[in-house]
N, CA, C and O atoms as a MOPAC input file, in Angstrom:
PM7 MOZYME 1SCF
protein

 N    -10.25300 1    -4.63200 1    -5.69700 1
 C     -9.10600 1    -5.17800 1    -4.99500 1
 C     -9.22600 1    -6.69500 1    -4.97600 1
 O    -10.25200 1    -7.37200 1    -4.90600 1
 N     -8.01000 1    -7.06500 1    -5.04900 1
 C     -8.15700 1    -8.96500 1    -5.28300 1
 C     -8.54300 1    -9.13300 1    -3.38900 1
 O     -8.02800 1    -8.64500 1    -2.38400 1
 N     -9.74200 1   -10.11200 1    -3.64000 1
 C    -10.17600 1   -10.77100 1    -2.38800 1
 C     -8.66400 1   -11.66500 1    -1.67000 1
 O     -8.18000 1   -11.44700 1    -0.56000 1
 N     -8.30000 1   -12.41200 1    -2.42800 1
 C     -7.50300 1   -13.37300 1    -2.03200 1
 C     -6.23800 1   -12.79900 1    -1.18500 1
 O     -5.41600 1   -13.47600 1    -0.56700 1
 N     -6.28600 1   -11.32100 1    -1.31500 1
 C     -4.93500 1   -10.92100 1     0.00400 1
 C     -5.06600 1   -11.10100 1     0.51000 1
 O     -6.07100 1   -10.45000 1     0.79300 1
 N     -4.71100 1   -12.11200 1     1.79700 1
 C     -4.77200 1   -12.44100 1     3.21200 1
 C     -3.45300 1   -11.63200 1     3.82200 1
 O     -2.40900 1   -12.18700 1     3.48000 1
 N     -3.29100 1   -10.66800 1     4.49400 1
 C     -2.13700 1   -10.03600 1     5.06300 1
 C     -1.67000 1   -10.48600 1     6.67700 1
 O     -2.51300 1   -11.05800 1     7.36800 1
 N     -0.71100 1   -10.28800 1     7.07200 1
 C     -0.55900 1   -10.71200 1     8.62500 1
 C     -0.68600 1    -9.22400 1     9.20600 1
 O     -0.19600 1    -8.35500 1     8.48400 1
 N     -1.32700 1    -8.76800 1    10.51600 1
 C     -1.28200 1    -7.72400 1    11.60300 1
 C      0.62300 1    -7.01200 1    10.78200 1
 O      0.49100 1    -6.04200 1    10.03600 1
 N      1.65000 1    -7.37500 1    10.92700 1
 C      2.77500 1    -6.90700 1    10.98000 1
 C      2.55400 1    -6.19700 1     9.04300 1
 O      2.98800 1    -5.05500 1     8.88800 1
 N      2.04200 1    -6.76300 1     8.00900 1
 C      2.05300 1    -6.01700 1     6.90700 1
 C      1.08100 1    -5.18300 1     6.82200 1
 O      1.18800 1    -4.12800 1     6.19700 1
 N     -0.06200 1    -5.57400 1     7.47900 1
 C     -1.14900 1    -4.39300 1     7.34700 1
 C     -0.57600 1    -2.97100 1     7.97500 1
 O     -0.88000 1    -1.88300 1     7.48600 1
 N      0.30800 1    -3.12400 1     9.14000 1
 C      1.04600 1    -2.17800 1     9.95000 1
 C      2.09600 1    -1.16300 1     9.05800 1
 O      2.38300 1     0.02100 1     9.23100 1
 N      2.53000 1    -2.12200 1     8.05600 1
 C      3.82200 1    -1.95500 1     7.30800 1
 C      2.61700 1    -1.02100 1     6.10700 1
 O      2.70600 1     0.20100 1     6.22100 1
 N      1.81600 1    -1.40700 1     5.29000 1
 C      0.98000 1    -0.97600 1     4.57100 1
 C      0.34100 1     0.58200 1     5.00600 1
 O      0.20700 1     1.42000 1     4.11500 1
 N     -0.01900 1     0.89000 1     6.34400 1
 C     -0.34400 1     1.58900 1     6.98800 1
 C      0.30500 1     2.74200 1     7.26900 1
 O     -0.21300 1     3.81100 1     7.59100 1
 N      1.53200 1     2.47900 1     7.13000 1
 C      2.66900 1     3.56700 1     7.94800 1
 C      3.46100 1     4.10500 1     6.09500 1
 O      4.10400 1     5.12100 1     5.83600 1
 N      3.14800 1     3.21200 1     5.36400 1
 C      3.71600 1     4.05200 1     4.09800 1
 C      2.39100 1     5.14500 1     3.44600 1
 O      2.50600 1     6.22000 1     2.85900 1
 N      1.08600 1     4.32800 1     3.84600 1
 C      0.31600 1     5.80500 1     3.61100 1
 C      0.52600 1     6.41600 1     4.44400 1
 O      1.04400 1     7.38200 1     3.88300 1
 N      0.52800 1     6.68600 1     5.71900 1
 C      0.60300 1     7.85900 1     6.44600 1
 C      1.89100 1     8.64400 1     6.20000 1
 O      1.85600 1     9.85800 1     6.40400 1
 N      3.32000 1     7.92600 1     5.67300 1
 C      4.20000 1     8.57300 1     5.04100 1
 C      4.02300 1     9.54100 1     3.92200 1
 O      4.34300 1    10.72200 1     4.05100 1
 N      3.51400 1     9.05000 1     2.81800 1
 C      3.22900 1     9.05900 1     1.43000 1
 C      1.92800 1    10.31300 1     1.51300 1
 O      1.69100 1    10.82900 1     0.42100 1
 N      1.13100 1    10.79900 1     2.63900 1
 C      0.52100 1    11.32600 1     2.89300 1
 C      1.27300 1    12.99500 1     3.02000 1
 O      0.97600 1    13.98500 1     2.35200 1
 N      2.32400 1    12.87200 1     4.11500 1
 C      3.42300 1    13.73900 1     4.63800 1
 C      4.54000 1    14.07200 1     3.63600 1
 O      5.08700 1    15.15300 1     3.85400 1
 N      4.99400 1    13.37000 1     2.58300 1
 C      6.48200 1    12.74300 1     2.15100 1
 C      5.91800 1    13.14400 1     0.32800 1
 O      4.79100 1    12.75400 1     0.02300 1
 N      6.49400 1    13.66100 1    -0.41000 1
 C      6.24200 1    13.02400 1    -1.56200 1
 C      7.15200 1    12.29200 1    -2.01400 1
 O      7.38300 1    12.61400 1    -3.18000 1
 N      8.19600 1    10.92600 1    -1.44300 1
 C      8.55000 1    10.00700 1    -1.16100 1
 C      8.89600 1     9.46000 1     0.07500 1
 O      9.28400 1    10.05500 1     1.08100 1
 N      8.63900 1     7.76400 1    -0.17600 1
 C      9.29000 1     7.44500 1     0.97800 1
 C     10.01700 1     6.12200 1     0.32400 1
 O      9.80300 1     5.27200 1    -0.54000 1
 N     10.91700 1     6.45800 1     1.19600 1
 C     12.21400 1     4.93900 1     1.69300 1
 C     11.97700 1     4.23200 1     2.38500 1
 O     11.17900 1     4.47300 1     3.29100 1
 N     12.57200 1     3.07900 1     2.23900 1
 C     13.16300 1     1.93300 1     3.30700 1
 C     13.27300 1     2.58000 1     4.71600 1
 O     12.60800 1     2.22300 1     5.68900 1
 N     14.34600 1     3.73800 1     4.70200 1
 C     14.59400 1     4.53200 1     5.65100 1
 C     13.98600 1     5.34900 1     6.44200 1
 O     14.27100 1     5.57000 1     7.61900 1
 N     12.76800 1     6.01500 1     5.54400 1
 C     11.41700 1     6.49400 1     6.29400 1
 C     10.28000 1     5.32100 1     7.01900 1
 O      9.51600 1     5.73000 1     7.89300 1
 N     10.25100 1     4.23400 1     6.69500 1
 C      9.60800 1     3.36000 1     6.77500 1
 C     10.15900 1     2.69100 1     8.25500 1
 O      9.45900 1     2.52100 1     9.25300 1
 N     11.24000 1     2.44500 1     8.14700 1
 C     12.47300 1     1.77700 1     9.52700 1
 C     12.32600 1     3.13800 1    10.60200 1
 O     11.57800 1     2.86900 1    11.54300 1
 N     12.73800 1     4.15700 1    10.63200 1
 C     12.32000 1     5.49400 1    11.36700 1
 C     11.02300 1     5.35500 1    12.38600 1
 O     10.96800 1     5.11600 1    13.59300 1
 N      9.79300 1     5.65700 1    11.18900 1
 C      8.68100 1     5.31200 1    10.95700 1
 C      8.19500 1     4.27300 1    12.19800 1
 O      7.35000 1     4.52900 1    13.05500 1
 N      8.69700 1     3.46900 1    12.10100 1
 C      8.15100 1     2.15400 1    12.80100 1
 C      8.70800 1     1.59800 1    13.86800 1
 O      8.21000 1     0.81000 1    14.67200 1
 N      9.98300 1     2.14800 1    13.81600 1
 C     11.23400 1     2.02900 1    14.82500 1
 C     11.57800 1     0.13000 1    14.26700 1
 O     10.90300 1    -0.86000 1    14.55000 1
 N     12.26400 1     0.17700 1    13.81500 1
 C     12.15200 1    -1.16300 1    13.16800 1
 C     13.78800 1    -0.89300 1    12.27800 1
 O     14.17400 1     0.18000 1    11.81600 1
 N     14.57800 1    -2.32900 1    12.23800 1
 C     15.72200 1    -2.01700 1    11.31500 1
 C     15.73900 1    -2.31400 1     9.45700 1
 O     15.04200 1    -3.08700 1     8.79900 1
 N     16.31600 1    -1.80500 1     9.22000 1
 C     16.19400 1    -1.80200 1     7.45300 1
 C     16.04500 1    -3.00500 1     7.13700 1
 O     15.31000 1    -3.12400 1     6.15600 1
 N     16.48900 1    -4.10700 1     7.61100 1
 C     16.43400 1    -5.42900 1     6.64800 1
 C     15.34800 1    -5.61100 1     6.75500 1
 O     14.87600 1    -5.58100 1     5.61900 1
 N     14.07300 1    -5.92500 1     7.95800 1
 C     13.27300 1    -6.45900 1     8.86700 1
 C     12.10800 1    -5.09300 1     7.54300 1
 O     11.27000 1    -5.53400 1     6.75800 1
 N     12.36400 1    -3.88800 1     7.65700 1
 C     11.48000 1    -3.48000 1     6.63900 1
 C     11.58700 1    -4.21000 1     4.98700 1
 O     10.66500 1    -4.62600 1     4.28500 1
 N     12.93200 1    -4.17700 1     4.72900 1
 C     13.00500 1    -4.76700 1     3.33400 1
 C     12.47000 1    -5.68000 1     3.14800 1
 O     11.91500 1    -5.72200 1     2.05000 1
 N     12.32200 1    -6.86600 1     4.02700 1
 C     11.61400 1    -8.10600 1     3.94500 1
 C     10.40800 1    -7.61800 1     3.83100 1
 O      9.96800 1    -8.04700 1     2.76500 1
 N      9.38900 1    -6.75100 1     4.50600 1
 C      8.15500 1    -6.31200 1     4.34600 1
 C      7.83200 1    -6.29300 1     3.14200 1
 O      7.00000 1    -6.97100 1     2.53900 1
 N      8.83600 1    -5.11700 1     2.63600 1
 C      8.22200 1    -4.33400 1     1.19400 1
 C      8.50600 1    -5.00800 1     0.14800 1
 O      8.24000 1    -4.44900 1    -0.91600 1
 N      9.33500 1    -6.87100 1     0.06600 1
 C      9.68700 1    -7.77700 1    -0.93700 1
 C      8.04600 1    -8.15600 1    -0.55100 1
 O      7.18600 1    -7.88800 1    -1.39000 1
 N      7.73800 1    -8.66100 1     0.48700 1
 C      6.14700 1    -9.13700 1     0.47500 1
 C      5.10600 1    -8.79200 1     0.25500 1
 O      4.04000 1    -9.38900 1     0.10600 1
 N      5.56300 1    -7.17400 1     0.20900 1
 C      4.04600 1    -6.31600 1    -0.37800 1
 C      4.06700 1    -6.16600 1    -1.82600 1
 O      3.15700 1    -5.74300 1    -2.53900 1
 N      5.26800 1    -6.58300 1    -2.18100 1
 C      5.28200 1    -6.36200 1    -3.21500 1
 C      5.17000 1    -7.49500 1    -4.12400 1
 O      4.54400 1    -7.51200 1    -5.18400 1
 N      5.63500 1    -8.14800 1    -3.75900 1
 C      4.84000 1    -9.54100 1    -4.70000 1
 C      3.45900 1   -10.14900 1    -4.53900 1
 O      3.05700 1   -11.18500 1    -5.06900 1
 N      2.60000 1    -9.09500 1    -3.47700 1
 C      1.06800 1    -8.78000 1    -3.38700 1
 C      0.78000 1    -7.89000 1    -4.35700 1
 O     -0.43300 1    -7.68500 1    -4.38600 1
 N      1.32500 1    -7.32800 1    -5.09100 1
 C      1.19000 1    -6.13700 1    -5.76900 1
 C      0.28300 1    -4.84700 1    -5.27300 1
 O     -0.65000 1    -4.18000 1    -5.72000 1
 N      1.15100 1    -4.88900 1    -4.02100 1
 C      0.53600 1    -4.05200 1    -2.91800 1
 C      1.09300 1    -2.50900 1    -3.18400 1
 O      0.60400 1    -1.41400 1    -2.90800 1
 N      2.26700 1    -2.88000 1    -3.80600 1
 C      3.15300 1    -1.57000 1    -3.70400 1
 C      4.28400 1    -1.69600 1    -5.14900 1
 O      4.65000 1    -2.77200 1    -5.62200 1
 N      4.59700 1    -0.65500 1    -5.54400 1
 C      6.11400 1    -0.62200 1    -6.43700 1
 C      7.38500 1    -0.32400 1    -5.62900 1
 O      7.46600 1     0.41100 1    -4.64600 1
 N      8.17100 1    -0.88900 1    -6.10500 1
 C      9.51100 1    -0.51100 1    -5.46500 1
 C     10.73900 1    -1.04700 1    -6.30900 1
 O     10.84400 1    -2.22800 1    -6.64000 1
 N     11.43500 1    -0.30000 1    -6.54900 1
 C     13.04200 1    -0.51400 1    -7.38800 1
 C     13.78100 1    -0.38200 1    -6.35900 1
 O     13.79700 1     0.55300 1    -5.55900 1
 N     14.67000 1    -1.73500 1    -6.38100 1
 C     15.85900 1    -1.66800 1    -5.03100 1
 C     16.88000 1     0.01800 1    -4.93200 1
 O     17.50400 1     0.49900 1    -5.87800 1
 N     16.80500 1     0.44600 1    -3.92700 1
 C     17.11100 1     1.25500 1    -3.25500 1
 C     16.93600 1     2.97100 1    -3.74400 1
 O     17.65600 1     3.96600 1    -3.65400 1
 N     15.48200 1     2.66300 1    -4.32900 1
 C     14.44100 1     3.76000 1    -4.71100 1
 C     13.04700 1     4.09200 1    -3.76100 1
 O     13.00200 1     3.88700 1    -2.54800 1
 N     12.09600 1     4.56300 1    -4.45300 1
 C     10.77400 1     4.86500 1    -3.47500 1
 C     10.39200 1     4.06000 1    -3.47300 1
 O     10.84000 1     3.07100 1    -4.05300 1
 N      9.26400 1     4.12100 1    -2.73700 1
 C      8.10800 1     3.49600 1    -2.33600 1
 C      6.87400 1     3.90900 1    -2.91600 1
 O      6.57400 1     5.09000 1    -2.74200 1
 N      5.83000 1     2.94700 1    -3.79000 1
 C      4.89600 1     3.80300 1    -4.16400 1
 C      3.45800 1     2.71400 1    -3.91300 1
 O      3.68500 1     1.74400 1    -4.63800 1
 N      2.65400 1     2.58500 1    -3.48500 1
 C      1.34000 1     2.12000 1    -3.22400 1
 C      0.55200 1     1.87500 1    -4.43800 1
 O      0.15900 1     2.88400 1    -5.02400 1
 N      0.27400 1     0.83100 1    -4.88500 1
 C     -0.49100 1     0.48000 1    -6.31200 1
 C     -1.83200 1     1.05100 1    -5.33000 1
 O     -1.91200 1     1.47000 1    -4.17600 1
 N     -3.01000 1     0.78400 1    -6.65700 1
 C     -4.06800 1     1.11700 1    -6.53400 1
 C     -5.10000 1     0.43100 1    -5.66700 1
 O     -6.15500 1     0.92900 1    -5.27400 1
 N     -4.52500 1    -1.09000 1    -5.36600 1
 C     -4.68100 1    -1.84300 1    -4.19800 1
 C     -4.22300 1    -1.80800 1    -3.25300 1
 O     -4.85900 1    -2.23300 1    -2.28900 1
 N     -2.96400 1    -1.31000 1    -3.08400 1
 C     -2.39600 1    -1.10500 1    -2.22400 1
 C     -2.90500 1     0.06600 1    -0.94200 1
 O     -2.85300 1     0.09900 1     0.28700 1
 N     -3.50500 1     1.13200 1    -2.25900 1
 C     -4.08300 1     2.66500 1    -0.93000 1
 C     -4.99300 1     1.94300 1    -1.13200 1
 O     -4.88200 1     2.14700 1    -2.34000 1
 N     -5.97400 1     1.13600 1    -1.07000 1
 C     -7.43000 1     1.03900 1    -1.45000 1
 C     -7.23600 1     0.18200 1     0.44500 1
 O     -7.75500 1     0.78100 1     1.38700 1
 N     -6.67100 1    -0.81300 1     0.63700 1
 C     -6.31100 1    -1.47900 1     1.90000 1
 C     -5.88200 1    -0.71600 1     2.63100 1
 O     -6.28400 1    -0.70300 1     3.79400 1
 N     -5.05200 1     0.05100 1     2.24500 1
 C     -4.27300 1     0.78700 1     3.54800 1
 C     -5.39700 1     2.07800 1     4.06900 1
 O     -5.39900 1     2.52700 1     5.21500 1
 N     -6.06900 1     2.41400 1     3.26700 1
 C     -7.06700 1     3.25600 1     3.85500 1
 C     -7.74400 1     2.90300 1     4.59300 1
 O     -7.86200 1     3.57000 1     5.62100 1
 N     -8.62900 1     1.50300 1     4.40000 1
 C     -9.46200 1     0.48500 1     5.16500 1
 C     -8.38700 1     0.27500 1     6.33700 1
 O     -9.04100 1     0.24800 1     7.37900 1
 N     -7.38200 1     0.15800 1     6.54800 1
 C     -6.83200 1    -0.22700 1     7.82300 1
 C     -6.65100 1     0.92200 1     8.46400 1
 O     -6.82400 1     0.97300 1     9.68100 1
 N     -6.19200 1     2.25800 1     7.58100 1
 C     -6.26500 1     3.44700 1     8.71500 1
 C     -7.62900 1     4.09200 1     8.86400 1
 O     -7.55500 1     5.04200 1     9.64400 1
 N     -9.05200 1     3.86700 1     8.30300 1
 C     -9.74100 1     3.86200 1     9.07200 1
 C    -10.52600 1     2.95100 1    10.22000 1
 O    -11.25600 1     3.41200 1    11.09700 1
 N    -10.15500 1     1.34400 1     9.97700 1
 C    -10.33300 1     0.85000 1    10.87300 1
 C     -9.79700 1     1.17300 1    12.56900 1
 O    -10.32000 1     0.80800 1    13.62200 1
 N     -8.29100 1     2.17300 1    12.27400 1
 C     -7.34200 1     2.25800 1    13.62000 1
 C     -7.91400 1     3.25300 1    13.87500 1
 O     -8.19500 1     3.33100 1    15.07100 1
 N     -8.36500 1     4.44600 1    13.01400 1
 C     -8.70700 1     5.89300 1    13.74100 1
 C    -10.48400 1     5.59900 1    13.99900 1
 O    -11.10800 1     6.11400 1    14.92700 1
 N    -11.06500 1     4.71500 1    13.01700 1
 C    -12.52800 1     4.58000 1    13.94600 1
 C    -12.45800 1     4.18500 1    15.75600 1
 O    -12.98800 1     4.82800 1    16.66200 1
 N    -11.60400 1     2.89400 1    15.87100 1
 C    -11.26800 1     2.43400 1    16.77600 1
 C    -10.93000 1     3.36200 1    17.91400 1
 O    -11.62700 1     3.45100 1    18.92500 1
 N     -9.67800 1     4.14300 1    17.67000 1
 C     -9.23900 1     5.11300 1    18.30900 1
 C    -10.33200 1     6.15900 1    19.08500 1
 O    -10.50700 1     6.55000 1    20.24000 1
 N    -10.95900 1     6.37800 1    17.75900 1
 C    -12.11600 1     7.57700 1    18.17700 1
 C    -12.90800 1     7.16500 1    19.49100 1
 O    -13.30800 1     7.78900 1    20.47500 1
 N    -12.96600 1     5.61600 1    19.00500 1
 C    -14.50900 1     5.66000 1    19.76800 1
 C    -13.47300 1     5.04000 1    21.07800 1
 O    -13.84800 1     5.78100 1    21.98600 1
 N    -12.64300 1     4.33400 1    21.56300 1
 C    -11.52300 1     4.78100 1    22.81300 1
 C    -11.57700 1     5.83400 1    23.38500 1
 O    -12.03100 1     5.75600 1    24.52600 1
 N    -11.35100 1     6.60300 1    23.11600 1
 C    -10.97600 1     8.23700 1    23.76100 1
 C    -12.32300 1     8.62200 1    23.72700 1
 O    -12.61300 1     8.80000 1    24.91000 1
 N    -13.50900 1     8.89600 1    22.89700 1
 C    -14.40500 1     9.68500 1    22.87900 1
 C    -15.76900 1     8.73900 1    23.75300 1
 O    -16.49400 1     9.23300 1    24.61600 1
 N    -15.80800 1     7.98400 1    23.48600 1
 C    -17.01300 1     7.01900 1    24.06800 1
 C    -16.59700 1     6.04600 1    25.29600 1
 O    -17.57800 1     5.57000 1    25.86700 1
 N    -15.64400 1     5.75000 1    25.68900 1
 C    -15.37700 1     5.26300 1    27.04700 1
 C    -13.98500 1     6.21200 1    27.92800 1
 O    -13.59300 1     6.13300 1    29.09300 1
 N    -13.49500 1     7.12500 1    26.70400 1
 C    -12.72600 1     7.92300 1    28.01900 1
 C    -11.44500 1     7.23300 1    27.97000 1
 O    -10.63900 1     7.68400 1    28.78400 1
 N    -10.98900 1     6.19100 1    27.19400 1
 C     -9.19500 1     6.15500 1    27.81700 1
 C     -8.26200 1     6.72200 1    27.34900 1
 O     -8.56500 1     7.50600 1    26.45000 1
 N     -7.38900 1     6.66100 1    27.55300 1
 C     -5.95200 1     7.83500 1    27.63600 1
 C     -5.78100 1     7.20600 1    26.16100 1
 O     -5.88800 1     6.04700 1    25.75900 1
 N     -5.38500 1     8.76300 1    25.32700 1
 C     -5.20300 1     8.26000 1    23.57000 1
 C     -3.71900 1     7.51100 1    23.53300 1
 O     -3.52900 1     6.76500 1    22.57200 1
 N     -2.95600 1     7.61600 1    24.23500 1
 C     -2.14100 1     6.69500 1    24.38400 1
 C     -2.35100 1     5.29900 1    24.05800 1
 O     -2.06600 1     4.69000 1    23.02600 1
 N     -3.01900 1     4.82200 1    25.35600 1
 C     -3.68600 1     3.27500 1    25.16600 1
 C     -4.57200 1     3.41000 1    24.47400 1
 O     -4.78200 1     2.23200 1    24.18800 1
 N     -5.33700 1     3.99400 1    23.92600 1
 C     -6.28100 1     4.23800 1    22.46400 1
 C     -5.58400 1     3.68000 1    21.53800 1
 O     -5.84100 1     2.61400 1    20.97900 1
 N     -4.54200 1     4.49500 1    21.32300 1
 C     -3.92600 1     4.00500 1    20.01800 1
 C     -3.70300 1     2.71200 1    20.19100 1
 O     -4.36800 1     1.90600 1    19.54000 1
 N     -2.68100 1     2.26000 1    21.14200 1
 C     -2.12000 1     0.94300 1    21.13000 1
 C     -3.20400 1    -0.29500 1    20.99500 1
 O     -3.07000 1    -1.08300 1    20.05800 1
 N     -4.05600 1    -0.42200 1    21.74600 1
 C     -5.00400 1    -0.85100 1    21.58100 1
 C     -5.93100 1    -1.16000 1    20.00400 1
 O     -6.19900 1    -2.25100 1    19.50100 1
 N     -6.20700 1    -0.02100 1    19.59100 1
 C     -6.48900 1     0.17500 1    18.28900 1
 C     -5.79700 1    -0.49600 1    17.33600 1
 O     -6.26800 1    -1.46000 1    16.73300 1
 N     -4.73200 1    -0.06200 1    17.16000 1
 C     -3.01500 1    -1.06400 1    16.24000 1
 C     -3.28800 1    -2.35800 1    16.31700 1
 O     -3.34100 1    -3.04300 1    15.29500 1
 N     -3.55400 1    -3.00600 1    17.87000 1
 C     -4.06800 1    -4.44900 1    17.94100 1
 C     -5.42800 1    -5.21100 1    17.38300 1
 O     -5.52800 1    -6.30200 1    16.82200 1
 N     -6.65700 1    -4.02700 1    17.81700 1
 C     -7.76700 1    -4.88700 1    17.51100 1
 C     -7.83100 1    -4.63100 1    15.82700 1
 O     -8.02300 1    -5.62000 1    15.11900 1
 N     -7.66800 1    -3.30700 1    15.20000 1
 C     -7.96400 1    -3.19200 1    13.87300 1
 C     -7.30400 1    -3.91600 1    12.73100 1
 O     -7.36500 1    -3.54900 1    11.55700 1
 N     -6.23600 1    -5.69700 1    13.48100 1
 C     -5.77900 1    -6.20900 1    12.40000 1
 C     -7.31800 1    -7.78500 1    12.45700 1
 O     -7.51700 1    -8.55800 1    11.52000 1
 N     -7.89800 1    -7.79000 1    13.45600 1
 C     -8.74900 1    -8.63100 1    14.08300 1
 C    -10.35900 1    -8.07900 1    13.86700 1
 O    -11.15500 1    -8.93100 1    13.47200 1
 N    -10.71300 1    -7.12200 1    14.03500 1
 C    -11.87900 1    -6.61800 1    13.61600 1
 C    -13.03600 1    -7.05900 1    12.46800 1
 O    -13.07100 1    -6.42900 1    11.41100 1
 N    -13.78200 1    -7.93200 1    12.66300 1
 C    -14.38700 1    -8.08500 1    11.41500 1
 C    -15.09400 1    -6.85700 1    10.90200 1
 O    -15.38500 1    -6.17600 1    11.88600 1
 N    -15.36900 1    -6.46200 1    10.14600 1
 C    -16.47500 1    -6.01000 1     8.99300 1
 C    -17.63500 1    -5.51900 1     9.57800 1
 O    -17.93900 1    -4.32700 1     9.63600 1
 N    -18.47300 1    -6.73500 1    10.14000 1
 C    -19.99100 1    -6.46500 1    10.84200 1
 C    -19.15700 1    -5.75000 1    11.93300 1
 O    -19.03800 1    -4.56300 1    11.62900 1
 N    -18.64100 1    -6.00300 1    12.90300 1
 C    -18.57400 1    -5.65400 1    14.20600 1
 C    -18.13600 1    -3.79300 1    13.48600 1
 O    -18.85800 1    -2.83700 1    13.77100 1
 N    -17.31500 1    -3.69800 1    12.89700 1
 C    -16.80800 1    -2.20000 1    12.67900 1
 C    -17.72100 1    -1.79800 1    12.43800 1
 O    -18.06300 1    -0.83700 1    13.12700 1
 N    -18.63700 1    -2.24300 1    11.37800 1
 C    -20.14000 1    -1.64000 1    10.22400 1
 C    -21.21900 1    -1.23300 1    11.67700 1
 O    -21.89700 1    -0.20500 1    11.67300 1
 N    -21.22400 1    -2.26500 1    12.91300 1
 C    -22.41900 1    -1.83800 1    13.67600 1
 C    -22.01400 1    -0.85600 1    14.17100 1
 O    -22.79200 1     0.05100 1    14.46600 1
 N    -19.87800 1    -0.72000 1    14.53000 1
 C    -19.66000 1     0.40200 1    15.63200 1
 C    -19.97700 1     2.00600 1    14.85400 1
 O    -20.35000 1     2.99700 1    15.48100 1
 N    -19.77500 1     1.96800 1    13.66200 1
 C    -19.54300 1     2.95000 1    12.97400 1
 C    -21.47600 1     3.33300 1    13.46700 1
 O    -21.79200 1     4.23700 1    14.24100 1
 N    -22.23500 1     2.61200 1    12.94200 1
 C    -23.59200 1     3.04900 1    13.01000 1
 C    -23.88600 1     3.72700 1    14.24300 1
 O    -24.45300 1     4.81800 1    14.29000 1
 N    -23.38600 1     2.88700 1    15.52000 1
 C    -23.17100 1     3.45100 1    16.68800 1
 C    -22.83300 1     4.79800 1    16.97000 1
 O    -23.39100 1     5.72900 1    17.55100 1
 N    -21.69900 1     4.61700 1    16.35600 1
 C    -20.81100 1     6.13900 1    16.73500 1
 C    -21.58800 1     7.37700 1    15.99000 1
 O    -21.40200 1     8.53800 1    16.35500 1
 N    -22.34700 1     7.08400 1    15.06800 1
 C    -23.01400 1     7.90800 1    14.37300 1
 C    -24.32200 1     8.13300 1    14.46600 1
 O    -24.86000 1     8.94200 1    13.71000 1
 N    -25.01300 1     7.45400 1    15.40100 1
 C    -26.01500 1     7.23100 1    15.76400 1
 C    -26.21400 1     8.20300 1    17.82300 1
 O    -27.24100 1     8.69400 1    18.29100 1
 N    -24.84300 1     8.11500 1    18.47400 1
 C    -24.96300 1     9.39300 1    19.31400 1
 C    -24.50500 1    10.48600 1    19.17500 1
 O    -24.54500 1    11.29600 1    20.10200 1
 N    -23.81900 1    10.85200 1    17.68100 1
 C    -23.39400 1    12.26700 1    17.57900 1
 C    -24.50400 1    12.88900 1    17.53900 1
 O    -24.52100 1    14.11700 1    17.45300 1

């Protein structure tokens, strides 16, 4: 994967929610994506012009959505950064998966690397 993607919290989000689509969907839209996120069509379109000139993703105007090979390679790293996060919320201090999640969505665009790499050791270290 090219080092040089720097993404903002709002595309990693956008990146995130078409795998978990694309997971469910054997396509997704603009329209699954806006649904998805609760978000309006233009405000996604602008997304997926930016992921896509990351060569984050394919897309033909008012066709699918498809995730290059960089594209799932990141978006996996971000949905396991949210569901490590999550886990260890709910399972290791007890809060409501509600605020788990939300919480999670926030820190896993901020999270460095070491800090995840020690929690993971952690979390695997009292199972």
């Amino acid at each position: 994967m090219r080092s040089s993607i720097k993404l903002t919290g709002s595309l990693e989000d956008y990146l995130e929610a078409i795998y978990l689509l694309a997971k469910d969907k054997s396509e997704v839209r603009i329209t699954d994506i806006a649904v998805f996120m609760n978000l309006s069509k233009p405000s996604v379109n602008r997304a997926i012009s930016n992921l896509k000139a990351n060569a984050l993703l394919e897309h033909e105007r008012y066709g699918t959505i498809k995730l290059t090979e960089d594209g799932i390679l990141l978006a996996k790293e971000i949905y396991f950064r949210h569901e490590t996060l999550t886990k260890f919320f709910i399972e290791n201090l007890g809060i409501d998966p509600e605020i788990a999640q939300n919480d999670a969505c926030k820190i896993e665009h901020i999270i460095s690397h070491q800090t995840l790499n020690k929690l993971v050791a952690y979390m695997n270290k009292i199972i």
